[in-house]
C-alpha angles and dihedrals in degrees: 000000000000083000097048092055096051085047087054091049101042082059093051101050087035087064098051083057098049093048094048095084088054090051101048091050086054093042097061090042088056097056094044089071087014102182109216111248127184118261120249087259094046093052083050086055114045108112127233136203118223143171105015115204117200125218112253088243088044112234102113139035134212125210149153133255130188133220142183120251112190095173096062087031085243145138094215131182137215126176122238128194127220134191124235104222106032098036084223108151138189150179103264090182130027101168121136122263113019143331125190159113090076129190132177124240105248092251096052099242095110150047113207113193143169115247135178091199129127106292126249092209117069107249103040118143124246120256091358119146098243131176125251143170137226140187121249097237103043138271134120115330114250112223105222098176130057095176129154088233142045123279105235106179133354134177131196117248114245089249089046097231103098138048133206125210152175123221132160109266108275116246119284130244084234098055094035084059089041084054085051101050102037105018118231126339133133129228107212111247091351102091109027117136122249116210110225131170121270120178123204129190120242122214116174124239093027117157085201145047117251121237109264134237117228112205114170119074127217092257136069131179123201087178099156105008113115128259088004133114127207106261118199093213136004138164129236125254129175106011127180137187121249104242082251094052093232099110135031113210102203132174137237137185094222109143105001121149126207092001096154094061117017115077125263115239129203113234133174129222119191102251093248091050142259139128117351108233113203115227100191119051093129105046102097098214148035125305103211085197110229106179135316099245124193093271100036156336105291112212131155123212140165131267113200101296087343123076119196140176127267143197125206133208105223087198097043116032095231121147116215127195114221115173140069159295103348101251098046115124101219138186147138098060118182126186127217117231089267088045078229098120131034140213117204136152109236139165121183123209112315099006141117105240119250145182116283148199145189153129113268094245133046087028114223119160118218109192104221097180133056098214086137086059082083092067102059103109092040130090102218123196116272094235115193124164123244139184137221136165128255135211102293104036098270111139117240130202132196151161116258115201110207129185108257087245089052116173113184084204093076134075117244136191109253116222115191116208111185118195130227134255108048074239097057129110139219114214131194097244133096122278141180111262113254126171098344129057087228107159083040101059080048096058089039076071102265124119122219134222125202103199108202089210126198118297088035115138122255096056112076141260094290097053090043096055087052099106093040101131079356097080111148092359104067092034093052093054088054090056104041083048087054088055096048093042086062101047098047082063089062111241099090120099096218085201102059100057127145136162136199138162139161118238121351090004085051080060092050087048087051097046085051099047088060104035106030121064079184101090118058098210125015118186112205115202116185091337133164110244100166113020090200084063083042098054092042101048099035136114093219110039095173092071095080090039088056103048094023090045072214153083111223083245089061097044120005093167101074097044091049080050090053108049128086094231102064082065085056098112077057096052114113096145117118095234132196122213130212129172150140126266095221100025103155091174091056100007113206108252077091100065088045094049097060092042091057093043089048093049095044083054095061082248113145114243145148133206130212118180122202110221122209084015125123129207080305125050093227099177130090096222091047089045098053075051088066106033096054091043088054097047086042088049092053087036093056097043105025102043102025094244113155111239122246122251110254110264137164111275113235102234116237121276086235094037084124104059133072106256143219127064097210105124092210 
């Protein structure tokens, strides 16, 4: 054994040598038309506009735009406010910590919002989402909740006197007393929290928070309705006013089945009850619903690596496009009162999104933000989707990332980034780097490829339930032909491949660090090594008995099949690890499991835990700490650099102030 693994070892490290005159001579071609790439920082810092909410008489538009604190190691948010016609725009809020999830009173006098910042009201509690309320036109931000817990969701009431909102049940006296008698401990199950509706009134000018309401029970029974089960106990989702303001219609998952993979469908129930009619059958994909307008039922959905807006006929049936033009990746999309006008965030191919306007029809989007100004001195990736064929026929799409001064008759390194999910999409527009440097290993002279593997959004259900039973293998084989697929075009270096991904497409890394000799570094992020530890130690078990249609005591064929560790005595890839200390979603004996195996194997690898994190590294420090481990890792075994010794990093100069000059 102890002779295998050196062996193992010895060929590793003998193929980052091979591979180190190719690199240099690359490397000097490169900086001879060297293209300009964000740092690692300046990529952290670039700001972004999201979730635009429309007046309700439609001349201005809130919305909210993120920036980078280094100083309090945050991505925080504050909401800004432009106006239609004249394209002005302005900071609504500037308070520290974050603002968001706005919505305008229906008469157009207030902005209501979700903030985490230090309470007005003695009592709040720190660092609590709370809900407050602003004037339109400016002015000091009123707090309306003082509740234990964060404020997940609200809505106005039609008169605009009233909210609704969704919070986690508050603790119990009981356990409250439990806490007091035996100190902390959790009872599996027992003692999770359920989120229910509470309303509370608003009255301008308050000192203090009103008393809430709370409306929804803790039981719920789906006794004759079709395809549900009685639940003892659910939480609220989605929730909506009636136009009168005398009833909330609100949503729960309670009894679905499938539901990570099969579509959603819209259907309609007379208000006093009676059968549910499904609207959307043949709509092959999901309805993210939006609002029932007065013409119609509004609901935005994708469309392969674009996403629209639709509108339903709730008599008919009939499914209408409305936006355009055909590639745009759309979403966001807020109705004036008249459902005349329309707010969305939108980028085309090749663009930074940005904060839109138009009339329904004809649509005619008018950018009211210059969130792409942030971009001039760089010279950003030319993205474009393309298409190949896997193993067993399916067609693939994906995004390919190429050097500005692209020349299809060199050889370039190939980086594969896979997406999470699985029911994520990679679409062919301009982000914001996370996680992976990915415009700078492009101007480093590789170029990059986003597989949008089977069981990716946008393609239908079909295409969706492809890897059901079929996790990792069928994926794997949609990533290795779109290799291949590249390379057979000629501008691929077969020699200089990697692969990396978070999430599920840490669990794909991880399937092709044990079972390919065809990539010469993989980086695993969050990612799933055994699916057995998975189902045991996850927060959402049903995920495997859904894809899997089995426990691993049921089946425990197909979940050892499926998991990257039972390919370990095959595993020859230097692989980086990344992964959050207190990931519930993909806890972390996963991570620990396929370091030990690697190493056990004689496999270089190297481990970095993130400590405080969760299942996403949400913080900028911590983010520049993947992102450069990651670029260290490629640089080290794709391009032969040798890797630097480990030394403490100097903080930026500006490291305490806010960043970024972009007036959005």
């Amino acid at each position: 054994m102890r002779k295998v693994s050196l062996m193992g070892l010895a060929i590793a490290w003998s193929g980052v040598f091979a591979v180190a005159a190719v690199a240099q001579e690359a490397a000097k071609k490169a900086q001879a038309t060297a293209l300009t790439a964000p740092t690692i920082d300046q990529s952290l810092e670039w700001q972004s506009a999201s979730n635009p909410k429309i007046s309700p008489d439609g001349k201005r538009v809130v919305y909210e735009v993120q920036k980078t604190n280094w100083e309090e190691n945050a991505f925080e948010r504050n909401l800004w406010i432009g106006e239609i016609a004249s394209g002005e725009t302005r900071a609504l809020t500037t308070a520290k910590k974050s603002s968001t999830n706005p919505e305008w009173s229906p008469d157009g006098r207030w902005i209501a919002f979700l903030s985490d910042r230090p309470g007005q009201i003695a009592g709040t509690a720190e660092g609590k989402k709370q809900l407050y309320v602003i004037s339109a036109d400016g002015g000091e931000a009123q707090q309306i909740t003082k509740v234990e817990n964060d404020v997940n969701d609200f809505e106005w009431a039609p008169d605009s006197k009233r909210m609704a909102f969704s919070r986690s049940d508050p603790e119990s006296k009981a356990m409250k007393d439990r806490k007091e008698k035996y100190g902390e401990y959790a009872v599996v199950h027992g003692d999770y929290q359920m989120t229910h509706l509470w309303t509370i009134e608003f009255a301008s000018g308050s000192a203090a928070a009103a008393e809430p309401k709370r409306l929804t029970a803790s039981r719920i029974d789906f006794a004759g309705v079709s395809g549900y089960i009685r639940e003892d106990k659910f939480s609220v989702g989605d929730f909506s006013w009636s136009r009168d303001g005398k009833k909330i219609a609100f949503e729960t998952a309670a009894g679905s089945q499938y539901f990570f993979y099969a579509n959603s469908r819209i259907g309609v129930v007379a208000a006093d009850g009676g059968a549910v009619q499904i609207l959307t059958e043949s709509f092959d994909e999901n309805p993210g619903l939006i609002t029932w307008g007065p013409d119609g039922i509004y609901f935005g959905a994708m469309q392969k690596t674009a996403a629209h807006l639709f509108r339903l006929n709730p008599a008919t049936g009939v499914v209408e496009k409305l936006s355009a033009p055909e590639g745009m990746a759309a979403s966001g999309f807020s109705f004036s009162r008249d459902y005349k006008t329309v707010a969305y965030r939108a980028a085309l191919d090749n663009q930074y999104a940005e904060i839109y306007t138009t009339s329904v029809a004809p649509w005619q989007g008018k950018k009211l933000t210059a969130m792409g100004e942030q971009l001039k001195g760089f010279t950003p990736a030319h993205l474009e989707v393309v298409s190949w064929r896997s193993a067993d026929g399916t067609t693939i799409e994906g995004v390919l990332y190429t050097p500005a001064n692209f020349d299809a008759k060199r050889k370039y390194p190939l980086l594969v980034v896979i997406h999470g999910g699985p029911t994520g999409v990679d679409q062919p527009v301009v982000n914001a780097d996370r996680y992976y440097p990915i415009e700078r290993f492009v101007a480093k002279g590789a170029v990059v490829l986003r597989p949008n593997y089977r069981g990716s959004a946008g393609y239908g259900e079909k295409f969706r339930s492809l890897n059901v039973r079929n996790l990792g293998i069928g994926d794997y084989a949609d990533v290795i032909s779109g290799v291949d697929a590249l390379i057979a075009k000629g501008f691929v270096d077969k020699e200089r491949v990697g692969a990396m991904g978070w999430s599920q497409g840490g669990y794909i890394s991880a399937y092709i660090t044990t079972i390919s000799d065809r990539f010469k570094a993989v980086s695993v992020g969050a990612g799933i090594s055994d699916w057995a530890t998975y189902y045991v130690n996850t927060d959402v078990t049903p995920f495997t008995r859904q894809y899997l249609h089995a426990t691993p005591w049921d089946d425990p064929e197909i979940y050892w099949k499926t998991s990257p560790i039972s390919n370990i005595a095959k595993a020859r890839t230097p692989t980086l690890i990344q992964h959050g200390e207190n990931d519930k979603r993909v806890p972390i004996p996963n991570a620990y499991e396929l370091r030990q195996a690697l190493e056990d194997r004689g496999v270089p690898v190297k481990m970095v835990v993130y400590k405080g994190f969760g299942h996403g590294i949400t913080k900028p420090k911590q983010q520049r700490a993947v992102m450069e481990e990651n670029e260290k890792w490629f640089a080290q075994y794709i391009w032969g650099e040798k890797p630097e010794e480990a030394k403490p990093s100097e903080p930026k100069k500006d490291e305490k102030k806010s960043t970024g000059a972009v007036n959005p």
